[in-house]
C-alpha positions in Angstrom: 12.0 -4.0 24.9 11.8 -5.3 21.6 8.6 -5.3 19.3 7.9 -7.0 16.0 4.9 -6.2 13.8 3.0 -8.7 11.8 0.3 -9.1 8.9 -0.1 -10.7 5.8 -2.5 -9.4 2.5 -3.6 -10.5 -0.7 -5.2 -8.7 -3.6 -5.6 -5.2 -1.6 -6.8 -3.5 -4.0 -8.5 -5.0 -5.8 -10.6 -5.9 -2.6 -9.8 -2.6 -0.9 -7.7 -3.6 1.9 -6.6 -0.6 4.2 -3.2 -2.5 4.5 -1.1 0.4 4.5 -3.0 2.3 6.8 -2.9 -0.6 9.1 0.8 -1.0 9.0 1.3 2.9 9.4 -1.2 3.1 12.6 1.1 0.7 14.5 4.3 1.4 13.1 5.6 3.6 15.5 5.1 0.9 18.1 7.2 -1.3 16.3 10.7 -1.9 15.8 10.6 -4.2 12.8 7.3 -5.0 10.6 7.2 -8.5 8.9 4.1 -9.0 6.1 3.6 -11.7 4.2 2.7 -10.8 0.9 0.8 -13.5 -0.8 1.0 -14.2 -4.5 -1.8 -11.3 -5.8 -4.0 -10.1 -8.9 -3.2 -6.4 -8.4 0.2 -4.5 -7.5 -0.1 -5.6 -4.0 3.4 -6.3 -3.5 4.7 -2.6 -4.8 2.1 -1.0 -2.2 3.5 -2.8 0.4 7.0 -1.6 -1.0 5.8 2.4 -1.6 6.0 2.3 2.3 8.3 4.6 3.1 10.4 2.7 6.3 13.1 0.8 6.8 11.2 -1.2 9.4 9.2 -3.2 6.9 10.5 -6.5 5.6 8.2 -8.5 3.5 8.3 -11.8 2.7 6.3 -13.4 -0.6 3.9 -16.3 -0.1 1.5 -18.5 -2.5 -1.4 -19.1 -0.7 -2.8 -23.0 -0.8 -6.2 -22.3 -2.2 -7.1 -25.7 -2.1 -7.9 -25.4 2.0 -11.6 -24.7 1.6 -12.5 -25.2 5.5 -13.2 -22.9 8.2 -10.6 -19.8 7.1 -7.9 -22.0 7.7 -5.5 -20.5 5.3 -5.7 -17.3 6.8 -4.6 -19.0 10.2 -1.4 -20.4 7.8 -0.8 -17.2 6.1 -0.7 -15.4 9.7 1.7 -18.1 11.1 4.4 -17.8 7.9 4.3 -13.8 9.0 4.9 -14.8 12.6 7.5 -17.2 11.9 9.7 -14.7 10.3 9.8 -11.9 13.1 12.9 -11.4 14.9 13.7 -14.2 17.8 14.3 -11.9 20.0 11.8 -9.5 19.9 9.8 -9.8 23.3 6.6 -9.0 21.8 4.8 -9.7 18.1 1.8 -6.9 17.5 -0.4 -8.4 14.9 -2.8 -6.4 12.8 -5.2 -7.5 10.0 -5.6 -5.7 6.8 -8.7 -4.1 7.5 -7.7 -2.6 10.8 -6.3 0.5 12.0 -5.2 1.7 15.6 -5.8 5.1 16.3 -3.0 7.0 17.3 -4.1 8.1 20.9 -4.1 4.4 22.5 -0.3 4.7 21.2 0.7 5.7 24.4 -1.8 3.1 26.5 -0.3 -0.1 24.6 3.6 0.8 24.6 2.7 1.2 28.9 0.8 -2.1 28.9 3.8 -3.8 26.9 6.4 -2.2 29.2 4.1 -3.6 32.0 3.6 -7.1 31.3 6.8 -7.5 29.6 8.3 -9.7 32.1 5.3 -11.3 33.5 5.7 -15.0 32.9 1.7 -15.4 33.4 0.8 -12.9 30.8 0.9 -14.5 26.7 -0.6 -11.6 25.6 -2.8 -8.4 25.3 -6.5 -8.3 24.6 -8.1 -5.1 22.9 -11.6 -3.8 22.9 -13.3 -3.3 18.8 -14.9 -1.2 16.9 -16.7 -2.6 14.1 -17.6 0.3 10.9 -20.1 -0.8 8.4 -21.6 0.7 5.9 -19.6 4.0 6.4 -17.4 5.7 8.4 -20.2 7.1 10.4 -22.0 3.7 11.8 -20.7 1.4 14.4 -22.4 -2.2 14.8 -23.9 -2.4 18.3 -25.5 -6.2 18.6 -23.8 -9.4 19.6 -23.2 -10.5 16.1 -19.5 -8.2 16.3 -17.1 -9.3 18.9 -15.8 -7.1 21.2 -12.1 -8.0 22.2 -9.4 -10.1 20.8 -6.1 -11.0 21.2 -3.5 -8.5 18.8 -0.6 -8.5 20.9 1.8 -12.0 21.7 4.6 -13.0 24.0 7.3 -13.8 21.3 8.4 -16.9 22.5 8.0 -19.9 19.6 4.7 -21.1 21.6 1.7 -19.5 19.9 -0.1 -19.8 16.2 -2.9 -18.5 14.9 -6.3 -20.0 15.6 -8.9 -21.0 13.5 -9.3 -18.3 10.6 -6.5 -15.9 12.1 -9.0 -14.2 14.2 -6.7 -14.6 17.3 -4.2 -16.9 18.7 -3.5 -19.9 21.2 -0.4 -22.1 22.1 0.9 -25.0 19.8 -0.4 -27.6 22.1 -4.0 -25.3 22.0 -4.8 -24.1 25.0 -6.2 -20.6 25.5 -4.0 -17.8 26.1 -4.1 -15.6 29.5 -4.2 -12.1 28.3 -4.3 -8.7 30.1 -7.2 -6.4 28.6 -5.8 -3.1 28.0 -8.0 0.3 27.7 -7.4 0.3 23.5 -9.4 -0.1 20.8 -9.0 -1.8 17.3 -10.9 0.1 14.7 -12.1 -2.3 12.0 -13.0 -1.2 8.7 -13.6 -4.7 6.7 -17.3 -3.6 6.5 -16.8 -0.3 4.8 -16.3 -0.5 1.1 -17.8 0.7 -1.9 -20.8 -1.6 -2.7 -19.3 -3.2 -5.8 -16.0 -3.9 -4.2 -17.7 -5.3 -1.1 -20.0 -7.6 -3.4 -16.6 -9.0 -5.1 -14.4 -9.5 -1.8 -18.0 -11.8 -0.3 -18.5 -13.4 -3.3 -15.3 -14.6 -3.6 -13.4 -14.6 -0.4 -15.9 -16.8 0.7 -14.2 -19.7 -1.2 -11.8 -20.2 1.8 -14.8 -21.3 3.7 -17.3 -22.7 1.7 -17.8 -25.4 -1.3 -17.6 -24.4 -5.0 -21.9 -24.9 -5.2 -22.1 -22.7 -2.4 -19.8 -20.2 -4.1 -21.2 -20.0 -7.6 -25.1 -19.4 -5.7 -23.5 -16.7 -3.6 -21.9 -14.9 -7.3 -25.6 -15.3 -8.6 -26.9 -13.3 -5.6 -24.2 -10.8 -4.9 -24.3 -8.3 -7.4 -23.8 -5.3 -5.4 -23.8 -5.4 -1.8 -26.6 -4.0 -0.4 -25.2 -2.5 3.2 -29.4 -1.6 4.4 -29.6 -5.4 5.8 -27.8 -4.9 9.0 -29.5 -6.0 12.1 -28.2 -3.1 14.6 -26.1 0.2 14.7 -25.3 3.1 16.5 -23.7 6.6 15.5 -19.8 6.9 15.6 -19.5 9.9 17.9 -15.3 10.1 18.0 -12.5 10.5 15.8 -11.0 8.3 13.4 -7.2 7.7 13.0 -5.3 10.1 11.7 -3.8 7.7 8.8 -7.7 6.6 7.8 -8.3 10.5 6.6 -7.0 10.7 3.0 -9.3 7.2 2.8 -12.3 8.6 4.4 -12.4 11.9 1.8 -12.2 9.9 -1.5 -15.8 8.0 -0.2 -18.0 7.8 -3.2 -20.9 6.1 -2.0 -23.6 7.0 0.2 -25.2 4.8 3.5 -28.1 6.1 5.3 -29.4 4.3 7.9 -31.9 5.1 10.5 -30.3 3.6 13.9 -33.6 4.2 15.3 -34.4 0.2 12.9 -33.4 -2.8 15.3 -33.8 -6.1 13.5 -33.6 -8.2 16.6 -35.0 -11.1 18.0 -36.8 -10.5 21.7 -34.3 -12.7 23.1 -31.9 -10.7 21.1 -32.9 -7.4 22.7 -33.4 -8.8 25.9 -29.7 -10.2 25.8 -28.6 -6.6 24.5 -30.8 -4.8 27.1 -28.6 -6.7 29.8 -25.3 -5.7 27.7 -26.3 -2.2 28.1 -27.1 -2.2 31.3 -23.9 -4.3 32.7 -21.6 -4.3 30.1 -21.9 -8.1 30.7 -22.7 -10.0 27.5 -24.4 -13.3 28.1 -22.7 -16.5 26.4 -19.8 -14.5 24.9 -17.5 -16.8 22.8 -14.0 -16.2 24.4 -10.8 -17.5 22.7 -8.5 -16.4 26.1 -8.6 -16.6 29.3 -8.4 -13.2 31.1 -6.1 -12.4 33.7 
């Protein structure tokens, strides 16, 4: 079995990307590791490089900043990284910037890979999320987070990247039929300092918004202010071992009381059901589960 990892980045740190920590978490999995490396403002490019294995190959991109609609340029960025991974690799393992796999579902995807590898019926691999914000110590907990996606694809010159990149279908776009495996994506695009947080939503937004929209959102954002959050609960477990140099140089501080639930009644009815049978009314799903 053969296994390609993909991502692509821009401007990492100057928008505080975990990129490296990301590519590390997964890298073991993987015997090659493709990243598109799009045209930055910051030494992007010789971070990716510092990595220190012979598994990564990266490939430079300009991104087309002139898409302006729905992420779409992520979706495009995410494609030129998928394009390049070897042919005959029988899987492609994507991971974002801002996530990180920890280290003990290591074991639980290579089995689920070795599995499904020659399953005809099976495009891919769904994983559960958790979703940081504010700090390393809060976890969101109401429907606004999703709660699986698709991170893992059948190699075969079939799927792209739907949307903004958030997951995948086929060329002719249908939904994939994924296997949901017992592993968990961490996802730390919601834990930055304030100021850095203020300057990646006040300008990253441009891939999905108007310039008027944009300039009103630059008047407003400041510094981010983290208290507005509708919902979370206390992270309880262990974060990978990669995220820990990352996690000691945190200079800011976010308190919140978890006890504070900014929800709807239809909202807390809906998550009262969740709770109760893990079942989550309405749930927006990109796949079809096998």
């Amino acid at each position: 079995m053969k296994v390609s990892g993909f991502s692509f980045i821009r401007n990492a740190i100057k928008y505080d990307y975990p990129i490296v920590e990301a590519i590390q978490s997964i890298l073991p999995l993987c015997d090659e590791f493709v990243v598109a490396v799009g045209q930055s403002e910051d030494q992007t490019l010789d971070l990716i490089r510092s990595i220190p294995s012979d598994k990564i190959r990266i490939i430079e991109t300009v991104w087309d900043d002139s898409l302006r609609q729905g992420g779409r340029v992520l979706a495009l960025e995410t494609d030129k990284a998928l394009a390049a991974v070897a042919p005959d690799s029988d899987w492609a393992f994507y991971i974002q910037g801002d996530e990180v796999l920890h280290e003990k579902y290591l074991p639980v995807v290579q089995e689920a890979m070795a599995r499904y590898k020659d399953d005809p019926d099976v495009d891919g691999l769904l994983f559960h999320y958790l979703h940081f914000y504010g700090s390393y110590r809060y976890v969101g907990d109401s429907r606004r987070w999703y709660r699986r996606e698709i991170r893992i694809v059948r190699n075969n010159g079939n799927v792209a990247a739907y949307r903004d990149a958030q997951g995948f279908r086929t060329r002719d776009n249908r939904k994939l039929t994924v296997k949901l495996i017992e592993a968990t994506m961490y996802h730390y695009g919601w834990v930055k300092p304030p100021d850095k947080q203020a300057d990646k939503q006040s300008n990253f937004g441009r891939y999905w918004h108007n310039d008027e929209h944009m300039a009103r959102t630059r008047r407003e954002l400041q510094a981010f202010d983290y208290s507005g959050v509708d919902s979370l609960a206390l992270f309880d477990g262990t974060h990978p071992a990669v995220m820990q140099a990352r996690i000691d140089r945190v200079n800011w501080q976010f308190d919140f009381d978890i006890r504070q639930k900014k929800l709807s009644a239809k909202n807390r009815f809906l998550k009262w059901i969740e709770n109760l049978t893990g079942w989550r009314v309405g749930e927006y799903r990109n796949y079809k589960l096998l």
